[in-house]
C-alpha positions, 0 to 999 in steps of 0.5 A, spaced: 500 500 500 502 506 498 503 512 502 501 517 498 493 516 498 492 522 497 496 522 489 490 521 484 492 514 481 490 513 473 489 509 468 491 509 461 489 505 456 495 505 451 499 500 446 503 496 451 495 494 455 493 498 460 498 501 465 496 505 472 500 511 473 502 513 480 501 520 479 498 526 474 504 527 473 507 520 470 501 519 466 503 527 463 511 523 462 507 517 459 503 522 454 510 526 452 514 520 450 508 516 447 508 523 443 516 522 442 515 514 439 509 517 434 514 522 432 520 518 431 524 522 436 525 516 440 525 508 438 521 506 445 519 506 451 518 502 457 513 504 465 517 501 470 520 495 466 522 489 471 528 488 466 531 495 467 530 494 476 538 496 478 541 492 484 545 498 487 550 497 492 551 502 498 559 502 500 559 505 507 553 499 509 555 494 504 548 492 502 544 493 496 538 496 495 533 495 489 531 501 484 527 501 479 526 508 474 519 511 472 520 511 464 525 507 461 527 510 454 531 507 448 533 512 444 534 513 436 542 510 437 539 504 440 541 506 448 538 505 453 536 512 458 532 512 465 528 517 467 525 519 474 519 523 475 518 526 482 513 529 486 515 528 492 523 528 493 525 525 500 532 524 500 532 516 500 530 517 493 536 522 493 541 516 494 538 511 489 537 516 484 545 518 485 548 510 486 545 509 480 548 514 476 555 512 480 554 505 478 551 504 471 552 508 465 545 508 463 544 517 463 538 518 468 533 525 467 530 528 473 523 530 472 519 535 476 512 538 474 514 544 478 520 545 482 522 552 485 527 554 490 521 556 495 522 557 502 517 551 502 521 546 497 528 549 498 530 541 501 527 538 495 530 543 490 537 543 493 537 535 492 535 536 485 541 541 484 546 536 487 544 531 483 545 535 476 553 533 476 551 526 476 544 525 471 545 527 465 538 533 467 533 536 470 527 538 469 524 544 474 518 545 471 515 539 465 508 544 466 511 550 462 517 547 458 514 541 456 506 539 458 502 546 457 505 545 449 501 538 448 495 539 454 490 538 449 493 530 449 491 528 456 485 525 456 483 528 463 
């Protein structure tokens, strides 16, 4: 059961069957790179694909911990990226985000649907900016630069 009870899950039909999205804002990611495969910017796209779980290895504790990213995206090169979305940032998700970018090659993109560096989000954002010499990007705001361009594409 998740924790976060109050984020509107939805539901989407679409190629790969259908698929729940944990937040508005994936489903929106999910909108934005089935646009992308449609207009051959990417090759595809996979929503929490089980082949692309990472095991990542925590040096000071010697254990592991198990990531597995939003979107997996393969590119027009044939390469393989992950992508994050997040809502809510806290630093645990801070640490796997930045082990898997330590530990393997795949680039890893940051996407928030509107990140400021407000009193009420500085810990976020600041995570957000320390991570952004390890992934290859950040996204601070999907709402204006990307969502509020394809708005009429979602269903909702």
């Amino acid at each position: 059961m998740s924790n976060f009870g109050h984020v509107e899950r939805i539901t989407a039909q679409t190629e790969k069957g259908d698929i729940t999205f944990r937040s508005k804002l994936e489903y929106r990611w999910y909108v934005w790179r089935q646009f992308c495969k449609d207009h051959g910017l990417i090759t595809d796209w996979w929503y929490e694909d089980p082949a692309s779980c990472l095991e990542l290895e925590q040096q000071y504790k010697h254990n592991k911990k198990m990531y597995l990213p939003d979107f997996t995206i393969l590119t027009l090169d044939l390469e393989y990226e992950y992508e994050e979305t997040k809502g809510w940032f806290p630093a645990k998700d801070y640490t796997k985000i930045k082990l898997a970018a330590e530990q393997y090659e795949n680039p890893i993109t940051l996407i928030f649907a509107n990140l400021k560096n407000t009193k009420s989000q500085r810990a976020k954002y600041n995570r957000a900016k320390r991570l952004e010499p390890h992934i290859k990007r950040v996204i601070y705001n999907a709402n204006k630069d990307i969502f509020e361009k394809i708005k009429y594409l979602f269903e909702f």
